[in-house]
LODO-425732 format. One record per atom (N, C-alpha, C, O): atom name; x, y, z. Coordinates in steps of 0.001 Angstrom, whole numbers. Layout:
- CA;X;Y;Z;
...
***
This chain:
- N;21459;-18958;10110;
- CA;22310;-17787;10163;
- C;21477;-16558;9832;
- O;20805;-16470;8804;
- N;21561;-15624;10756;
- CA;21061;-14219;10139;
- C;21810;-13009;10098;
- O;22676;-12930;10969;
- N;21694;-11933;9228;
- CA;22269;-11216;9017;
- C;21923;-9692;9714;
- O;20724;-9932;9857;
- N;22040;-8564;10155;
- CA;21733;-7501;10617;
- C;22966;-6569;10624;
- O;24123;-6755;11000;
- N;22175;-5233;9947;
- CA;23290;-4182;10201;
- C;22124;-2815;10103;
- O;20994;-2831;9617;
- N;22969;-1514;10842;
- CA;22128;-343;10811;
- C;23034;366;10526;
- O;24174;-65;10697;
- N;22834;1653;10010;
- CA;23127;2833;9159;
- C;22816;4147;10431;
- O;22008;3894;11324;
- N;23346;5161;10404;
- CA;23162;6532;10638;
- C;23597;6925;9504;
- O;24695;6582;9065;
- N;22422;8038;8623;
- CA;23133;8694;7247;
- C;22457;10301;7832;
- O;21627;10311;8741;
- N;22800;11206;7367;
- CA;22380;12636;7365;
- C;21597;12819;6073;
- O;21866;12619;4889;
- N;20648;13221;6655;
- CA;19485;13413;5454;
- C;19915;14381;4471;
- O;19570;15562;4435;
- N;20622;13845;3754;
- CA;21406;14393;2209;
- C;20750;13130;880;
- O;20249;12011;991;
- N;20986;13771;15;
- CA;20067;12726;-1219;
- C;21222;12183;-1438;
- O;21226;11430;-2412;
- N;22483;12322;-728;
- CA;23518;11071;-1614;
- C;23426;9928;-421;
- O;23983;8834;-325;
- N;22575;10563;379;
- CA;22894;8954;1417;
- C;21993;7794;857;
- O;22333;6633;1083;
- N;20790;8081;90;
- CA;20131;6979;-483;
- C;20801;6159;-1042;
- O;20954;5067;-494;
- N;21535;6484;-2562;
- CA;22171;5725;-2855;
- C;23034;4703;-2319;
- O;23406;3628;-2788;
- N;23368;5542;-752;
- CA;24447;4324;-785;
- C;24110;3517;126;
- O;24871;2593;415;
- N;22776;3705;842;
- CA;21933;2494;1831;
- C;22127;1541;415;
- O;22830;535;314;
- N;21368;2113;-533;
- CA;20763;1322;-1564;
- C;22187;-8;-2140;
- O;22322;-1226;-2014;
- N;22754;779;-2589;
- CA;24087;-148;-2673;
- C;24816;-1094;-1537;
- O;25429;-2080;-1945;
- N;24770;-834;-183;
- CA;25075;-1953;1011;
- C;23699;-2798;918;
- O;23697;-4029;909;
- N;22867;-2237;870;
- CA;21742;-3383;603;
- C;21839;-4296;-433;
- O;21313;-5342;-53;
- N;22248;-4393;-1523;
- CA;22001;-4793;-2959;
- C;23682;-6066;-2353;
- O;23865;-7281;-2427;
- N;24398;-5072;-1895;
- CA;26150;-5823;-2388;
- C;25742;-7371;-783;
- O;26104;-8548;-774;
- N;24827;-6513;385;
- CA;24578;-7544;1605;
- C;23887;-9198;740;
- O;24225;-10379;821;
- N;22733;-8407;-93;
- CA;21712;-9687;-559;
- C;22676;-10065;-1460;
- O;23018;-11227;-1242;
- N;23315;-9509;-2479;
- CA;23879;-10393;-3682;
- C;24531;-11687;-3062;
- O;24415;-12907;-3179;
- N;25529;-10476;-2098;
- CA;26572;-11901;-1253;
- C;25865;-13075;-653;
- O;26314;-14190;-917;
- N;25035;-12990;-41;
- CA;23694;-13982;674;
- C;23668;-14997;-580;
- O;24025;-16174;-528;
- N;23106;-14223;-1883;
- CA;22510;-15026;-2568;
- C;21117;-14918;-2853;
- O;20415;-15837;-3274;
- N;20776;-13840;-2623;
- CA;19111;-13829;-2920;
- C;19404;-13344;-4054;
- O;20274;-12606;-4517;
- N;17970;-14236;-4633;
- CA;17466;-13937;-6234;
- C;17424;-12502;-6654;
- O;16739;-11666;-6066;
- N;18147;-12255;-7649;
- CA;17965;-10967;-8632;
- C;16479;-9995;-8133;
- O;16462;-8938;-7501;
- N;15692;-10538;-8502;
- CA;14493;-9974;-8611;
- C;14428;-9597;-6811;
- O;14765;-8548;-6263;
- N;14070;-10408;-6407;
- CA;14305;-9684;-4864;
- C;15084;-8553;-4431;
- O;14749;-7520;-3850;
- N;16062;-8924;-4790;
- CA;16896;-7637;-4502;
- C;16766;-6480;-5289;
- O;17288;-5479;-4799;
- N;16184;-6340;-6430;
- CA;15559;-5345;-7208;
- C;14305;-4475;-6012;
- O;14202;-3337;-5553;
- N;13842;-5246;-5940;
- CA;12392;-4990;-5280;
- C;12490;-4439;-4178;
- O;11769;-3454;-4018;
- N;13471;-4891;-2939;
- CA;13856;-4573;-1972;
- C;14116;-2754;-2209;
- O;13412;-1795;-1890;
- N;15515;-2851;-2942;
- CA;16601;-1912;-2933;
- C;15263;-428;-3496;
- O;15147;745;-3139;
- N;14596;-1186;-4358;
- CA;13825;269;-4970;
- C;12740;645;-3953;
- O;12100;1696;-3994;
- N;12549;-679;-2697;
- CA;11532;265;-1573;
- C;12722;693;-678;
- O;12401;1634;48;
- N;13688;383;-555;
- CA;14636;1292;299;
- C;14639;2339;-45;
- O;14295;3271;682;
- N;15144;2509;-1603;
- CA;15270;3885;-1869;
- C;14424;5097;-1648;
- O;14778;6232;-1329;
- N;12999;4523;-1931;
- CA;11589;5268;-1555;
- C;12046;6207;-68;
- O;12238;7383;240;
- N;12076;4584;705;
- CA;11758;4924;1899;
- C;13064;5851;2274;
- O;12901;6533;3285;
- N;13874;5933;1852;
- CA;15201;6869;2532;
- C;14862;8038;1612;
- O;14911;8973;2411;
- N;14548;8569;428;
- CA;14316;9580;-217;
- C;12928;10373;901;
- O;12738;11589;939;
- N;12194;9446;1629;
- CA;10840;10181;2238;
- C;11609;10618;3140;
- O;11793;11825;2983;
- N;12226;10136;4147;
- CA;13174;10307;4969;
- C;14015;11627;4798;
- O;13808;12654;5445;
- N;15051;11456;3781;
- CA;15366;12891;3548;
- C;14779;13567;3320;
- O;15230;14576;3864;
- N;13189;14010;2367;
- CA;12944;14912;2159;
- C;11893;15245;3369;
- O;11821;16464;3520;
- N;11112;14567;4214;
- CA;10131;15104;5099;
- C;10618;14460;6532;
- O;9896;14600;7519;
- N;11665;13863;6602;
- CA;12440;13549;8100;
- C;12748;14517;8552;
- O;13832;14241;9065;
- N;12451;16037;8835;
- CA;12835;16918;9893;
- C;12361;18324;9265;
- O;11515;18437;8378;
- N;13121;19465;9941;
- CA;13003;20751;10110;
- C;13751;21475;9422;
- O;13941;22681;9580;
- N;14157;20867;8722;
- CA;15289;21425;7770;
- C;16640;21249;7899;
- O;17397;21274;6928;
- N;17133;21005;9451;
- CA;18021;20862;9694;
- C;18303;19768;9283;
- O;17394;18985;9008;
- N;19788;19372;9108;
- CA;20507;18127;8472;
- C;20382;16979;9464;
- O;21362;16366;9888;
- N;19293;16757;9765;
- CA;19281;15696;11071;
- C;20009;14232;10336;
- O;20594;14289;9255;
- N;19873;13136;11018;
- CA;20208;11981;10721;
- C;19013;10907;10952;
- O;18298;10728;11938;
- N;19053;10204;9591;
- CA;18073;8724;10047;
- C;18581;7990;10261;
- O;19783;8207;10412;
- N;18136;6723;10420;
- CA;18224;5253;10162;
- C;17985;4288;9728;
- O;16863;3913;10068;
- N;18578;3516;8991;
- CA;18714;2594;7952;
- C;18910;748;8984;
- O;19942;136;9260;
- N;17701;459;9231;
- CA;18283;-1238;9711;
- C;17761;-2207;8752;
- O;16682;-1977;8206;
- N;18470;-3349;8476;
- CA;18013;-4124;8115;
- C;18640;-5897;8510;
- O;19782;-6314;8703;
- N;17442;-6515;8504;
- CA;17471;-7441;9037;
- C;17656;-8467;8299;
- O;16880;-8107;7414;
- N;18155;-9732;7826;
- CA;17896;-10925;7288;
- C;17462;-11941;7929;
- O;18383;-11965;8744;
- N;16879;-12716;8201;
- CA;16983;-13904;9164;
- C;15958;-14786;8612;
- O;14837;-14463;8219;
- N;16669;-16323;8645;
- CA;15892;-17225;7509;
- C;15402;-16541;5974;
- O;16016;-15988;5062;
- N;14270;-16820;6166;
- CA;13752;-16735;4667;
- C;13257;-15071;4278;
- O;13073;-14625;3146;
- N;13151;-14537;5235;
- CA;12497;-13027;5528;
- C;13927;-12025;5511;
- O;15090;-12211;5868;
- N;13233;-10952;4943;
- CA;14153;-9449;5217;
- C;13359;-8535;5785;
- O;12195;-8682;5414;
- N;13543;-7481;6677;
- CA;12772;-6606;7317;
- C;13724;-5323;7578;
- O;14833;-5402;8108;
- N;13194;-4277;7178;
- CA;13690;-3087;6371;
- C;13013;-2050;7711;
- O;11864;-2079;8151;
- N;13790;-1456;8003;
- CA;13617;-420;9169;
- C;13817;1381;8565;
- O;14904;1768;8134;
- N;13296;1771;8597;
- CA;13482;3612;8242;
- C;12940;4622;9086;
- O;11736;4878;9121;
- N;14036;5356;9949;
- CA;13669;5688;11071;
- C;14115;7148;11136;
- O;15299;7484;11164;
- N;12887;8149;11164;
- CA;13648;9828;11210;
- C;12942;10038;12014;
- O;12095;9334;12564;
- N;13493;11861;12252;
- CA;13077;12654;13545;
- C;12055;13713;13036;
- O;11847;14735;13690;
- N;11375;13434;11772;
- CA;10554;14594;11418;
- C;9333;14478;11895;
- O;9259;13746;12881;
- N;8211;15019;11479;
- CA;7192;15129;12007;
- C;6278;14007;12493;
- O;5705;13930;13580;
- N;6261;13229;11560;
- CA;5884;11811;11898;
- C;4547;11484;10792;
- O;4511;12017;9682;
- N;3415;10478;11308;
- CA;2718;10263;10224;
- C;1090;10988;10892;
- O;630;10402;11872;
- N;538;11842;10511;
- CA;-731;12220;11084;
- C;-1288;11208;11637;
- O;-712;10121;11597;
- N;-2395;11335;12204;
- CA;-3485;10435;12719;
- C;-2662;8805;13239;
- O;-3342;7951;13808;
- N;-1534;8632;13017;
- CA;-781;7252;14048;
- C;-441;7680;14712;
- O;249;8662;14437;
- N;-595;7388;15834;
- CA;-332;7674;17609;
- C;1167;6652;17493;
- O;1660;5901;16652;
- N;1484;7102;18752;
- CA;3044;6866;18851;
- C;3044;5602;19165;
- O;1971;5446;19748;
- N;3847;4141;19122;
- CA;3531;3276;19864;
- C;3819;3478;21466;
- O;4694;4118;22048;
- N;2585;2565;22010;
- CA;2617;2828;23547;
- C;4258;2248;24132;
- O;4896;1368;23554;
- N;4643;2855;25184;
- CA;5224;2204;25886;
- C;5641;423;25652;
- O;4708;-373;25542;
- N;6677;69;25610;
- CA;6429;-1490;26089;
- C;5908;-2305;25238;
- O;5727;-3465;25608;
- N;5475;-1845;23664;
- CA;4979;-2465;22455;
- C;5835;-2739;21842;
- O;6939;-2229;22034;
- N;5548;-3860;20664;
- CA;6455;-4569;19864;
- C;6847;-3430;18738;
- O;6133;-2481;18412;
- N;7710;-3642;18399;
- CA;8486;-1927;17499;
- C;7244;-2204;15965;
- O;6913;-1288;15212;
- N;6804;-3529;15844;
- CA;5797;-3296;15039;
- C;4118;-3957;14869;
- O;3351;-4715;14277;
- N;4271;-3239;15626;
- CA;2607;-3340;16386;
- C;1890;-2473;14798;
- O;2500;-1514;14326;
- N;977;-2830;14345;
- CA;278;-1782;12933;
- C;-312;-889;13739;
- O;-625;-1251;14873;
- N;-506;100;13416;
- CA;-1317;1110;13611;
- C;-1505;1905;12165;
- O;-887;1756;11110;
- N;-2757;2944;12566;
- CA;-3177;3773;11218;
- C;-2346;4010;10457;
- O;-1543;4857;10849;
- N;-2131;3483;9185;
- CA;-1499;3928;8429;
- C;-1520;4798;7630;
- O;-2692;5025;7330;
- N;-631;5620;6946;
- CA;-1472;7232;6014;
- C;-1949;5996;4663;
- O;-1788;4786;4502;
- N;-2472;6900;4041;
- CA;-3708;6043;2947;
- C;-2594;6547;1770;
- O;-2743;7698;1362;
- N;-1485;5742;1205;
- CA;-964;6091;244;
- C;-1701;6275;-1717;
- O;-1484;5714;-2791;
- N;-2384;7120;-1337;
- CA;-2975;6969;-3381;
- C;-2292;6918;-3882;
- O;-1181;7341;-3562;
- N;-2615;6288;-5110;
- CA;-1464;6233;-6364;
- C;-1921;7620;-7151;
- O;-2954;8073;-7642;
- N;-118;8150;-6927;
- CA;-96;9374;-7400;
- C;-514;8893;-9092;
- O;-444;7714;-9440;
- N;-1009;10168;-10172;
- CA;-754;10337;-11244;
- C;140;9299;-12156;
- O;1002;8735;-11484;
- N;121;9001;-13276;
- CA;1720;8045;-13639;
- C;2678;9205;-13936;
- O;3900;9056;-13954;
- N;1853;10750;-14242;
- CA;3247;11863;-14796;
- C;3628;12397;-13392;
- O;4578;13179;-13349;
- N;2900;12015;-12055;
- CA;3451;13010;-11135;
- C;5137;12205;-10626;
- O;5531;11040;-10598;
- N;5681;13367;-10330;
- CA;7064;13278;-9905;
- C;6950;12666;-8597;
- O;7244;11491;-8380;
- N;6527;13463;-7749;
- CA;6161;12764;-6543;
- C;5136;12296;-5950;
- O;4050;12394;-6522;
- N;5230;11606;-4521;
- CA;3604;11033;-4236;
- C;3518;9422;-4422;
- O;2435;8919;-4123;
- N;4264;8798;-4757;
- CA;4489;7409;-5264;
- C;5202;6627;-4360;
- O;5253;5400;-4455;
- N;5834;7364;-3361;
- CA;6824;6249;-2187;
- C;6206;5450;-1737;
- O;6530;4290;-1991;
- N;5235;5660;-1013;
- CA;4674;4526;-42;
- C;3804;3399;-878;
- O;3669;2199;-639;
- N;3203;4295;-2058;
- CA;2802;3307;-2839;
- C;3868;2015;-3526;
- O;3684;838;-3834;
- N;4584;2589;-3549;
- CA;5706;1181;-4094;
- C;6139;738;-3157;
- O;6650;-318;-3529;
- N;6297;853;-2052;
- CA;6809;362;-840;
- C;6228;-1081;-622;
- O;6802;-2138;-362;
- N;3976;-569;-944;
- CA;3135;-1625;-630;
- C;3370;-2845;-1456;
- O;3310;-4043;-1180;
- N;3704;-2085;-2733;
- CA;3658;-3136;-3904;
- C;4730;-4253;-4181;
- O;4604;-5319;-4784;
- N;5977;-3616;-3473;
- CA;6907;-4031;-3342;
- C;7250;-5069;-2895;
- O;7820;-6067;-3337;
- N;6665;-4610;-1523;
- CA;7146;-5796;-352;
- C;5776;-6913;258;
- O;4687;-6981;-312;
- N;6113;-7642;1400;
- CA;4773;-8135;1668;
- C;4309;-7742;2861;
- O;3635;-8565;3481;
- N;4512;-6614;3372;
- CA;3973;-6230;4990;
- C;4799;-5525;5458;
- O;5944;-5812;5808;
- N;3960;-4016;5510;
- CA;4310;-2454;5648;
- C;3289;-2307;7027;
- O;2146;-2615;7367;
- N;4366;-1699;7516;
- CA;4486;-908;8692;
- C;4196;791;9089;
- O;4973;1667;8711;
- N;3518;950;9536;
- CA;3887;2461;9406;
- C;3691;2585;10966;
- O;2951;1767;11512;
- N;4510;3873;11956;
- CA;4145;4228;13288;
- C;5066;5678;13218;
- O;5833;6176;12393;
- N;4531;6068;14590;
- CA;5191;6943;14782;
- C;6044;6875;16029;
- O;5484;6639;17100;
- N;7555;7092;15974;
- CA;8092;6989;17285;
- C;7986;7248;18891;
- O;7376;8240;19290;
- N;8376;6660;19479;
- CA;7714;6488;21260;
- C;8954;8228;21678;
- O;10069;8627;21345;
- N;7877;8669;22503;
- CA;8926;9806;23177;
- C;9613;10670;22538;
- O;10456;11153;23293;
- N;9673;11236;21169;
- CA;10138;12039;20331;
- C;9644;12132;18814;
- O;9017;11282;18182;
- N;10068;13324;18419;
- CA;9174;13162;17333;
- C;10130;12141;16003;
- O;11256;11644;15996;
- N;9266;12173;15236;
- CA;9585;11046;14287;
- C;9077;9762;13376;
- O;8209;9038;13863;
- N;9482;9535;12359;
- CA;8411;8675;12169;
- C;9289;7433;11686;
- O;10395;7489;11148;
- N;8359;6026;12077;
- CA;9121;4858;11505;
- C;8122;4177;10178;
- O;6891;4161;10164;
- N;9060;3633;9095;
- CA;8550;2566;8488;
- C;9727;1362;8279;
- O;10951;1263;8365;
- N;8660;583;7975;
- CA;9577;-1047;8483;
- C;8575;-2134;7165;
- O;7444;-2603;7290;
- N;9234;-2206;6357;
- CA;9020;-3362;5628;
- C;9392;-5392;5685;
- O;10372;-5869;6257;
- N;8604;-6001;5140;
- CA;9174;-7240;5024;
- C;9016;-8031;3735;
- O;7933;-7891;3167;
- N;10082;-8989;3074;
- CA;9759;-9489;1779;
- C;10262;-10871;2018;
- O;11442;-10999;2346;
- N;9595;-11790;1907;
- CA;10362;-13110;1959;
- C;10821;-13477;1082;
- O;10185;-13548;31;
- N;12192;-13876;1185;
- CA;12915;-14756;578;
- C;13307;-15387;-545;
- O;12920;-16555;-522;
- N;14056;-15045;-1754;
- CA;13921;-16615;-2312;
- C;15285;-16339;-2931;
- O;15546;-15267;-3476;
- N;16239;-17461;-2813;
- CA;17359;-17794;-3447;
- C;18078;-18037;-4412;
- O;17472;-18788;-5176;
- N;19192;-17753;-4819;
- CA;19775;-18275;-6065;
- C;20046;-19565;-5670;
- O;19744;-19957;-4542;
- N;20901;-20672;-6961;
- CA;21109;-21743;-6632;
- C;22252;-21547;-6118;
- O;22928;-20661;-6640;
- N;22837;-22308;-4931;
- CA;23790;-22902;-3959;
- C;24171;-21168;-3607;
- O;25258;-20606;-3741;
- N;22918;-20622;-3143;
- CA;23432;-19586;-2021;
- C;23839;-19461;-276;
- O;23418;-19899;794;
- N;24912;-18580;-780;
- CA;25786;-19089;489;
- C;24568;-18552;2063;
- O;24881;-19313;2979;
- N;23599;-17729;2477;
- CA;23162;-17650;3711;
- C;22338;-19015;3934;
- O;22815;-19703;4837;
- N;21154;-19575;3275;
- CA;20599;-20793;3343;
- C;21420;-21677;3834;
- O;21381;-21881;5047;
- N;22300;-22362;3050;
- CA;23800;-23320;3393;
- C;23865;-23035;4676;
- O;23513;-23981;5381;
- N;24213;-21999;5297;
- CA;25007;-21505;6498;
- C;23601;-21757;7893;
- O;23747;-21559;9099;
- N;22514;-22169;7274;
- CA;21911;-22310;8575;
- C;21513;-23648;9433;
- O;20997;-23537;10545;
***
């Protein structure tokens, strides 16, 4: 059994929270382990806070929020219309939505800086980060993945 759902939110700082919360209430119900879903939800949040704050022109555009379950894996989609990521070329035509390409070189900010730390927890977070820039418009995608692991007698495992 797998699970999938996507989001349109308007790049407002209250839409994080509440990716963050359909994410957390999707895995609890599944049954994934505590700690996973910790881990997950705090690179979502990253990734939708980058989103709102450098996904566009100022205008209130809208991103996207997908996420995937299937078997043992989750794969985390974050998708805006802002500028995109320097030096990653768009994927070509006809490529797999996650083909790697250059990724920006996330340093670890400062421990007092406020910002500068997203992508770095993103890496740390999960097990295989994505970065591109969208085909035919501007924009940029990131797409995470974390495998798996269960509470006892969780209901998605059972179900497959």
């Amino acid at each position: 059994m797998s699970i999938w759902w996507s989001l349109h939110l308007r790049r407002e700082a209250a839409s994080v929270p509440l990716a963050r919360r359909l994410l957390l209430g999707t895995m609890e119900t599944a049954g994934v382990d505590p700690d996973i879903c910790y881990d997950l939800s705090v690179a979502l949040s990253e990734a939708c806070a980058n989103a709102v704050e450098h996904g566009g022109d100022g205008a209130p555009e809208d991103y996207r929020v997908t996420v995937f379950i299937d078997g043992d894996t989750c794969r985390i989609e974050v998708t805006d219309s802002g500028p995109g990521f320097r030096g990653a070329p768009a994927a070509p035509p006809h490529s797999p939505a996650d083909r790697p390409l250059p990724a920006p070189a996330p340093a670890q900010a400062p421990a007092y800086a406020e910002a500068g730390r997203g992508l770095f927890l993103i890496e740390a977070l999960t097990d295989h980060v994505r970065y591109r820039n969208r085909t035919g418009r501007p924009g940029a995608v990131v797409s995470f993945d974390k495998i798996l692991k269960w509470r006892e007698g969780a209901a998605l495992p059972m179900a497959s």
